[in-house]
C-alpha positions as CSV (number, residue, x, y, z in Angstrom):
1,X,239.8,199.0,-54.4
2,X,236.6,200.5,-53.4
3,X,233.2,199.6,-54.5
4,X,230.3,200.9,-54.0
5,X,226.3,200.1,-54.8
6,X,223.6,202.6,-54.9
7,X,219.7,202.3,-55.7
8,X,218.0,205.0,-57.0
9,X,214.5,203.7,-55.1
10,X,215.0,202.7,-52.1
11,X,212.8,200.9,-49.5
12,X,210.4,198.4,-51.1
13,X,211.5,196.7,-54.5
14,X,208.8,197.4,-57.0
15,X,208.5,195.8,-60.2
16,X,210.2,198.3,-62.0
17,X,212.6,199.6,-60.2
18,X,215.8,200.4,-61.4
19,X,218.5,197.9,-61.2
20,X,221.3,198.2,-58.5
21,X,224.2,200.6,-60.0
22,X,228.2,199.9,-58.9
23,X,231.0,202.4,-59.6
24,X,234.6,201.0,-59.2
25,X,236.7,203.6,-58.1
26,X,240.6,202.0,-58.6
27,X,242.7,202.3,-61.5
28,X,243.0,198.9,-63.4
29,X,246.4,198.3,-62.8
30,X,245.1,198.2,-59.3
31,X,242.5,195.5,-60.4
32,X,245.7,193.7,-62.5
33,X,247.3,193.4,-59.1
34,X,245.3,191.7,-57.3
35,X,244.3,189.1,-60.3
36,X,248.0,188.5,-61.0
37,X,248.8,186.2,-58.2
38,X,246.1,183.9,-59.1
39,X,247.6,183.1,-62.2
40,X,249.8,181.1,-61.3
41,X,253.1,180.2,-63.8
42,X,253.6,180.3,-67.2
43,X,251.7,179.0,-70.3
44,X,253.0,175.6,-70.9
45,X,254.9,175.1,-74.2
46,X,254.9,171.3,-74.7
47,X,251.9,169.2,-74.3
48,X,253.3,167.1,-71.0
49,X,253.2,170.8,-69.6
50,X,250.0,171.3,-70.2
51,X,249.0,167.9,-69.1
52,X,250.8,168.6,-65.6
53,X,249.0,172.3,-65.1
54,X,246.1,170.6,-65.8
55,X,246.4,167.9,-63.3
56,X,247.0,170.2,-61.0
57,X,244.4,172.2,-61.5
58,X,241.6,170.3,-62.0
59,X,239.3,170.3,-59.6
60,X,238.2,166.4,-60.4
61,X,238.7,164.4,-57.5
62,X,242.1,162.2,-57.8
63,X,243.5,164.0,-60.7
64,X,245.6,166.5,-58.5
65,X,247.6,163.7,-56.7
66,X,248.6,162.2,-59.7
67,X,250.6,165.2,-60.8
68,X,251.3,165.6,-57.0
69,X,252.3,162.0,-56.4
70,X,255.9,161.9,-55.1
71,X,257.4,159.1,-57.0
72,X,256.5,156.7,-60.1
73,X,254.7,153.7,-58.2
74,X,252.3,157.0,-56.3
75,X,251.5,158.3,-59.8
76,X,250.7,154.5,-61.1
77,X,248.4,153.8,-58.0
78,X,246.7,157.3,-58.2
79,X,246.2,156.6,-61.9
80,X,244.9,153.1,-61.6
81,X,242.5,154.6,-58.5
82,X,241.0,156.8,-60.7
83,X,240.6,154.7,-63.9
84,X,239.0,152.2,-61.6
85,X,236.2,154.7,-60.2
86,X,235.6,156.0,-63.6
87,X,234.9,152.7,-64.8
88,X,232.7,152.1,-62.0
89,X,230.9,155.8,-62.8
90,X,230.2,155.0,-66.1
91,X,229.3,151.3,-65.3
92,X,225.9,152.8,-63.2
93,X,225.4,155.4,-65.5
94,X,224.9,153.0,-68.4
95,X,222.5,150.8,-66.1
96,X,220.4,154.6,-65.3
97,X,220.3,155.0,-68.6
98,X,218.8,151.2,-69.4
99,X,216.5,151.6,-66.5
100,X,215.3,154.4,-67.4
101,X,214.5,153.8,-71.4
102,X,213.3,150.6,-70.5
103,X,209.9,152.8,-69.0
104,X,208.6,149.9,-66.9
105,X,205.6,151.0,-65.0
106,X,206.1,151.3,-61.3
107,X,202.7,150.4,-60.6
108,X,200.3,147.9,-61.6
109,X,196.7,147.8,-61.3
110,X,194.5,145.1,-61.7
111,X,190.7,144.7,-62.0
């Protein structure tokens, strides 16, 4: 696949110049090639499919090794490690949120 940019002014951007042009010159089963391998798979048909493609997937931290985890007790501990930083997560989002509503000053001046 070749691709290729071209400016019709060159040198010094002015305010109006034209914007940057590209051609593509490959065929799109070319294009359909290359994109294939990323997809990865089929489309899940039941929902604990599509629960394992997503946990694998994700890119949420700790959600991957619970799909990845090689036994039951693996997929328990992963599952309580990330229930237990979520709960954290919104624990000190809920006390930003108070702090900040609350709109104390942060400085006091007396006369």
């Amino acid at each position: 696949m070749k691709v290729s940019g071209s400016k019709k002014n060159s040198g010094r951007i002015r305010h109006n110049s034209e914007p940057t042009v590209f051609t593509v010159s490959a065929p799109i089963s070319e294009f359909i090639a290359m994109v294939k391998p990323l997809m990865k798979g089929e489309k899940p048909r039941t929902v604990p499919q599509a629960w394992t493609r997503f946990l694998e997937r994700t890119t949420a931290h700790g959600l991957p090794r619970i799909a990845n985890a090689r036994n039951q007790a693996g997929k328990i501990f992963w599952v309580f490690i990330f229930a237990v930083f979520a709960l954290i997560f919104l624990m000190e989002a809920q006390y930003l949120f108070v702090k900040y509503y609350n709109r104390r000053p942060i400085t006091d001046i007396k006369v």
